[in-house]
N, C-alpha and C positions, 0 to 999 in steps of 0.2 A: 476364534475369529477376532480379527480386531478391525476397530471404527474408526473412520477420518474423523469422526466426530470427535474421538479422544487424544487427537493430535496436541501435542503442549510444545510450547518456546520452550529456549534455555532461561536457563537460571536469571540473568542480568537482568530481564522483563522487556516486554512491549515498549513502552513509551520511551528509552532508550535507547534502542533498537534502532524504531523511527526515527527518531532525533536526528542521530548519529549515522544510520546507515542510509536507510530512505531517502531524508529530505534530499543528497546531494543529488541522490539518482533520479528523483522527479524534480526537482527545479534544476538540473543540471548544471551546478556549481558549487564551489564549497560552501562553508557557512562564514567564513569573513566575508565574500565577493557579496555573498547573500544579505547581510547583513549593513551592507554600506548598499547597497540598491535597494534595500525592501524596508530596512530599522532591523532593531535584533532579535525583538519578537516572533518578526516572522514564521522562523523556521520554528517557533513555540505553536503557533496558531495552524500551520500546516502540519504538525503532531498532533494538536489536539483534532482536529478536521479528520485525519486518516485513522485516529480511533475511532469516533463515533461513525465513521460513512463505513469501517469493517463491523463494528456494532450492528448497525442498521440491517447492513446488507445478510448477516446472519441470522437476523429475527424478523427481515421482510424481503428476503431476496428476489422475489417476484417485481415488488416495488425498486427496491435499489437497481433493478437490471432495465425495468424500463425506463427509469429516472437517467440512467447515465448513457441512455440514446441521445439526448440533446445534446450536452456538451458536446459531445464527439461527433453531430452534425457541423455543432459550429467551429469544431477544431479542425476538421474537414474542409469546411468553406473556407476561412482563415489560410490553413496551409497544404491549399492543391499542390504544390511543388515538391513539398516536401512528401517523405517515405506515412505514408498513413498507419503505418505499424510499431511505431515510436513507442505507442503507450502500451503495448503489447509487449517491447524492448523491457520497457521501464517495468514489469508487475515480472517480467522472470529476472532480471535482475534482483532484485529486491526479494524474493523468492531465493532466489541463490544467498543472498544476503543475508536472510535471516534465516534460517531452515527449521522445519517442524519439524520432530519427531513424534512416532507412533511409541509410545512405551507398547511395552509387547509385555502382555499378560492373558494367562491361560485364562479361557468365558467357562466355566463350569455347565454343562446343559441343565 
């Protein structure tokens, strides 16, 4: 049997991933555009934020799930007009983007 639990990246690592793949699909733009609106940090400080808030949400996911009912009240109120499933858009995206794999190894009983 094998466990989501033992799901691993590829090789290249996490924190490149995001950098690179993530940050353009949830700030939706590139990282020059990004960069000249935000400073060039930015897209550093929105890497570091999406480690720790998958951190988190792995070791207090009860907490992380009812934490991130507010934002999404107030992304709601904000943008009635808009399609409210955007950030739903955005996590299979990113999901497509960086894919896990199961290594597949025999569990001995």
């Amino acid at each position: 049997m094998v466990w989501l639990r033992d799901a691993v990246l590829p090789d290249d690592g996490l924190p490149d991933d995001i950098y690179r793949l993530a940050v353009p699909i949830w700030c939706e733009t590139n990282h020059e555009e990004l960069a000249e609106k935000l400073g060039p940090e930015y897209a550093c400080g929105f890497t570091y934020g999406l480690e720790r808030g998958l951190i988190l949400a792995n070791l207090k996911p009860e907490w992380a799930r009812a934490l991130s009912h507010l934002p999404r009240i107030d992304y709601l109120e904000a943008h009635a007009e808009e399609d409210p499933l955007d950030w739903e858009d955005d996590a299979e995206k990113t999901v497509r983007a960086i894919p896990v794999t199961i290594p597949w190894r025999e569990i001995k009983p």
